[in-house]
N, CA, C and O of each residue as an XYZ file, in Angstrom:
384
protein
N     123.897     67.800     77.442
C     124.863     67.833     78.498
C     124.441     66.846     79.588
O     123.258     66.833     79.929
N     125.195     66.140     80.076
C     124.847     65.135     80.940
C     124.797     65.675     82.533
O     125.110     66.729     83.085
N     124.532     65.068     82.741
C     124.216     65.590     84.708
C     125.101     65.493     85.482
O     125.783     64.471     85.549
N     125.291     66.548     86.250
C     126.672     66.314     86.886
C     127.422     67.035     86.299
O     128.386     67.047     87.065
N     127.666     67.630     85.507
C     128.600     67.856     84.316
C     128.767     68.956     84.686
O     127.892     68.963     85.552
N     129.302     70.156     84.741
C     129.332     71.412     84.736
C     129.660     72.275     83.386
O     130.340     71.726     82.519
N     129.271     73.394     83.218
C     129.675     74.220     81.930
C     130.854     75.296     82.208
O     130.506     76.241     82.916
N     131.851     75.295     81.874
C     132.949     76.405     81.863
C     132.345     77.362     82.432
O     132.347     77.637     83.632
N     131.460     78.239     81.010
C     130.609     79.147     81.353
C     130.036     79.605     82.884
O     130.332     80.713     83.333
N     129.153     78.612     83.678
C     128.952     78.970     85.007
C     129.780     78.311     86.017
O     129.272     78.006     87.097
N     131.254     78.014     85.716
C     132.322     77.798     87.007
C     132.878     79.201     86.853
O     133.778     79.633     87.573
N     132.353     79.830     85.967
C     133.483     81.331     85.541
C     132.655     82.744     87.046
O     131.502     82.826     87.471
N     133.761     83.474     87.354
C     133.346     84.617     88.765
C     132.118     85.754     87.743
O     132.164     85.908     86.523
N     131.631     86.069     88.213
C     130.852     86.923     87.093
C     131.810     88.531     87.067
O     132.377     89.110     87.993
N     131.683     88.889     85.629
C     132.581     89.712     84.713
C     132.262     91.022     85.538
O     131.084     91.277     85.786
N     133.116     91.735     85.906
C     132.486     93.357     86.552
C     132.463     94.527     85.530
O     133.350     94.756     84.706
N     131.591     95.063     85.664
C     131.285     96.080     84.530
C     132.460     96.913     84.507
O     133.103     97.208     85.514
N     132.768     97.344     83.142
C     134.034     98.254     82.749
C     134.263     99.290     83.663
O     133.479     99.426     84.602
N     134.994     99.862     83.559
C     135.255    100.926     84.907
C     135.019    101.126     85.760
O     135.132    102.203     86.344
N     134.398     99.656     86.316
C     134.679     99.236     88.268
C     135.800     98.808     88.421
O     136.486     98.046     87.740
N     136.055     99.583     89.810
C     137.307     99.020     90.010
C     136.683     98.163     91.483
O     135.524     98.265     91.885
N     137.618     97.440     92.041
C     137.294     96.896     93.578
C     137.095     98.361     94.445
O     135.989     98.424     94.981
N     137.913     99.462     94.656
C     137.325    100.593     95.432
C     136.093    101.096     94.945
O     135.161    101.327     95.716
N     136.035    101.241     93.995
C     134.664    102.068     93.094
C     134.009    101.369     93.587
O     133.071    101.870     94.207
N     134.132     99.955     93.582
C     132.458     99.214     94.089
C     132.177     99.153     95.474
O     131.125     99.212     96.111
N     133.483     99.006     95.823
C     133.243     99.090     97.928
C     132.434    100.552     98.095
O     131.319    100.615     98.614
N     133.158    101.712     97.581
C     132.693    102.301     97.824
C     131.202    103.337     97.712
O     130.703    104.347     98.207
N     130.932    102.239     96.664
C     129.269    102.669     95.974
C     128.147    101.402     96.543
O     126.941    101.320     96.307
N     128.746    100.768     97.107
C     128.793     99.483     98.072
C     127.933    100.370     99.574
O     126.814    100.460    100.078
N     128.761    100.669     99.699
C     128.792    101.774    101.225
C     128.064    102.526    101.469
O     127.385    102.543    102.496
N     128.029    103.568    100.302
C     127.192    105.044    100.545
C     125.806    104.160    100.242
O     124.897    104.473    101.011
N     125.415    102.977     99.147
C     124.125    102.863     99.578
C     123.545    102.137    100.370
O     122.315    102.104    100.417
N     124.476    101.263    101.310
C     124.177    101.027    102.124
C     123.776    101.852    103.157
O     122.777    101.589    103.826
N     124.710    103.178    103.418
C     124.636    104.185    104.692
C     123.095    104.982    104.382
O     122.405    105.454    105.286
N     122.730    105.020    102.933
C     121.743    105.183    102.530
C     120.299    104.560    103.066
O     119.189    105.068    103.231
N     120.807    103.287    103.252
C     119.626    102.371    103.310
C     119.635    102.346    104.654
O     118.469    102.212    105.025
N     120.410    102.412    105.618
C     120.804    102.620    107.231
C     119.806    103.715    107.436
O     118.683    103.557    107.915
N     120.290    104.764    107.053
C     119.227    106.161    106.746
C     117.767    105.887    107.131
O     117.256    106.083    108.234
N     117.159    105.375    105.969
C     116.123    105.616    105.467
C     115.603    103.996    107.331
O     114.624    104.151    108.062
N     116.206    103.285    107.414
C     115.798    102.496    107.800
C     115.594    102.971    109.553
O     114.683    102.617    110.302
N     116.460    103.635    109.786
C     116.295    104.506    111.266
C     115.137    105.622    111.078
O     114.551    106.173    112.009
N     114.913    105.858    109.661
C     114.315    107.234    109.660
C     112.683    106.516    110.218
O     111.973    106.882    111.155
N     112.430    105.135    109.004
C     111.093    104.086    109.860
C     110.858    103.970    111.091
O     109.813    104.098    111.728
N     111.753    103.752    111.353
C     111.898    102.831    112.808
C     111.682    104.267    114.082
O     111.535    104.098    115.292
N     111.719    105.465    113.439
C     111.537    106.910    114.474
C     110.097    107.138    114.382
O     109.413    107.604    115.292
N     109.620    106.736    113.070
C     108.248    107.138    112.962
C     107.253    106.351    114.174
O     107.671    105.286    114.629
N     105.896    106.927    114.689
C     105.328    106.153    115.413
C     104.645    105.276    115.146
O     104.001    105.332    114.098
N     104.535    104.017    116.109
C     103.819    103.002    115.525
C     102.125    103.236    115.609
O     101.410    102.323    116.021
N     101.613    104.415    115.221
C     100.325    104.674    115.021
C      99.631    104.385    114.082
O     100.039    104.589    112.939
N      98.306    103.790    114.344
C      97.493    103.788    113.020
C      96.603    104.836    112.590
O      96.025    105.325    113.560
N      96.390    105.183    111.863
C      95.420    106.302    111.052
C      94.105    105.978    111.719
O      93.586    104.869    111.593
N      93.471    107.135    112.562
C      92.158    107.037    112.848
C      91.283    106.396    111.903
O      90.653    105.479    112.430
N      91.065    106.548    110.843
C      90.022    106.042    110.050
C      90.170    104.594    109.620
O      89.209    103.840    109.465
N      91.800    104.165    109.385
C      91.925    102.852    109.338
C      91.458    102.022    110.674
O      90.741    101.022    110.699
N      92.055    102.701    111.763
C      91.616    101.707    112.808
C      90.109    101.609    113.369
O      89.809    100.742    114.189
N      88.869    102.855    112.721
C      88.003    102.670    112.776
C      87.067    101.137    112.160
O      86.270    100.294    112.570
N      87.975    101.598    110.680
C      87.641     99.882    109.866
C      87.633     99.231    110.731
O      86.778     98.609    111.360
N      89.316     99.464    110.809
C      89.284     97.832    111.506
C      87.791     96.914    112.741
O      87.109     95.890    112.795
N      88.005     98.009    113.376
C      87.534     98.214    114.806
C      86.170     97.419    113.895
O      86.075     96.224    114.174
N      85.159     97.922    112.890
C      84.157     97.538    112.694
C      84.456     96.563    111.262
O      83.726     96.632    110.272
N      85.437     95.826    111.339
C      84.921     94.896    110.544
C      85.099     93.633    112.218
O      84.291     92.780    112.586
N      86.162     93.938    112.721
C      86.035     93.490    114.168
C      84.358     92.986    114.605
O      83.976     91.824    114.744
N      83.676     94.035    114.735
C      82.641     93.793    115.205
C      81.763     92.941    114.192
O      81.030     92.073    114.665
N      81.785     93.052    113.468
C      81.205     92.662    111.997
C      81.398     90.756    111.940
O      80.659     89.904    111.446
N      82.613     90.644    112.619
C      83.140     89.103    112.505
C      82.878     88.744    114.060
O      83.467     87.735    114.446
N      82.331     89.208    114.709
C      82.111     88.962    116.221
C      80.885     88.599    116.079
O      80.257     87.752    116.715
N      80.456     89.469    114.959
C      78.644     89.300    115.096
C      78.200     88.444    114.575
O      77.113     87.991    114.934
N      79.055     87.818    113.312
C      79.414     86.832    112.288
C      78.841     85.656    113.184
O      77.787     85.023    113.130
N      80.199     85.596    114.232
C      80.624     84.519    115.227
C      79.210     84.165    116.032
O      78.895     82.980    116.141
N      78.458     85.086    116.532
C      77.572     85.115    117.709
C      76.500     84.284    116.806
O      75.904     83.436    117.469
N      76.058     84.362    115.172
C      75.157     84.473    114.944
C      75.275     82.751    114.482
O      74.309     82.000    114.347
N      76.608     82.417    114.305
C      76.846     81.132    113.771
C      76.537     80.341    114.863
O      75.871     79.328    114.648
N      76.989     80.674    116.327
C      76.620     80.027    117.212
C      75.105     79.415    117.531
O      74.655     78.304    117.812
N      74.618     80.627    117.349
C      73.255     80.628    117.797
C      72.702     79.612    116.613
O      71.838     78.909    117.137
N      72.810     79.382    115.689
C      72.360     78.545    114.395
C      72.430     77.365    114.759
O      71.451     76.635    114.911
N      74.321     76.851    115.052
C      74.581     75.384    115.219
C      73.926     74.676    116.762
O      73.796     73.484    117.041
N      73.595     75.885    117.586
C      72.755     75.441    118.725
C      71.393     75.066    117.729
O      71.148     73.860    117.710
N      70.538     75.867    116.960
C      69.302     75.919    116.976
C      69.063     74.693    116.217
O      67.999     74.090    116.358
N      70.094     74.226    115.318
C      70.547     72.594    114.850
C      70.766     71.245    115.581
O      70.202     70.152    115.545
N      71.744     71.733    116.215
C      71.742     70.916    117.419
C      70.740     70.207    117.955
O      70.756     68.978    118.020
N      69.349     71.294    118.576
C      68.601     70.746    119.144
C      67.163     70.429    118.283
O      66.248     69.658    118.573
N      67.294     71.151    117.346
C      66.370     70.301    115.949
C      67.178     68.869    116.043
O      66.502     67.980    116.560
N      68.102     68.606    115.758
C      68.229     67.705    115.493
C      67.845     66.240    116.491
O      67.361     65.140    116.223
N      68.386     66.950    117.846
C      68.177     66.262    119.094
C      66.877     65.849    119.273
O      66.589     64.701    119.611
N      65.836     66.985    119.002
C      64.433     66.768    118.560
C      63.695     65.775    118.076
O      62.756     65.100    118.497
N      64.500     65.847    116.824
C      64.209     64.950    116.142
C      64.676     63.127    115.884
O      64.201     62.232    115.185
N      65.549     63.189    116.616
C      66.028     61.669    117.408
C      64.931     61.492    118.438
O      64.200     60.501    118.436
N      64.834     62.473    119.316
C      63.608     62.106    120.072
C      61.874     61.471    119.597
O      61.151     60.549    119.973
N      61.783     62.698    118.469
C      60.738     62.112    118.161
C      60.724     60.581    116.986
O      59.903     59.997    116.279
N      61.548     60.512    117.194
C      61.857     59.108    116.024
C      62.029     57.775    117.255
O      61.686     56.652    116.885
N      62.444     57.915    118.371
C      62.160     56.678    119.304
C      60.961     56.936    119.893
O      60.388     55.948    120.352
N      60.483     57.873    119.994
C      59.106     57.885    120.833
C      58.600     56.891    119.498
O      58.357     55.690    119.617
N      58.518     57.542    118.420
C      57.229     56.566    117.233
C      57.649     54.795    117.141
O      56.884     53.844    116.982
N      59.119     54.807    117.305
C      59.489     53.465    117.049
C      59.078     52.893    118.529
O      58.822     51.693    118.425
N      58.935     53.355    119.846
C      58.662     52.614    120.758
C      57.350     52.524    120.748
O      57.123     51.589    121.516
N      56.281     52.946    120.326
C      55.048     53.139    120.207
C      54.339     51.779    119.296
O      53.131     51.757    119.059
């Protein structure tokens, strides 16, 4: 089939199952929608609380990545000035 081309087949409305009618479907249309309205107010009442024990996790993986943080710091300083160090001691020998 060449490009561009279209097939009968998918210009066609898609077929509705036997004994739908247009009301039957509006109306099974509806109720699960009013359904889904339902359920979606019923969420939205609940509180936005977290479970003590989850927010304990949390709380300590929190700390866990803080401590992460503190400890990385302290490294790329202790690099830093190795390194700085060591520029230093490399012109002291070359001026020598």
């Amino acid at each position: 089939m060449a490009v561009g081309s279209t097939n009968k087949e998918e210009s066609r409305p898609p077929l509705r199952a036997p004994g739908f009618t247009t009301t039957k479907l509006s109306s099974s249309t509806l109720k699960r929608l009013g359904e889904l309205e339902e359920k979606v107010d019923m969420l939205q009442s609940k509180p936005n609380v977290m479970p003590y024990e989850k927010e304990e996790l949390l709380n300590a993986a929190v700390y866990r990545v803080d401590a992460l943080e503190a400890e990385l710091i302290a490294t790329k300083k202790e690099e830093l000035m190795a390194h700085i160090d060591n520029q230093e001691r490399e012109k002291f020998k070359a001026s020598r």
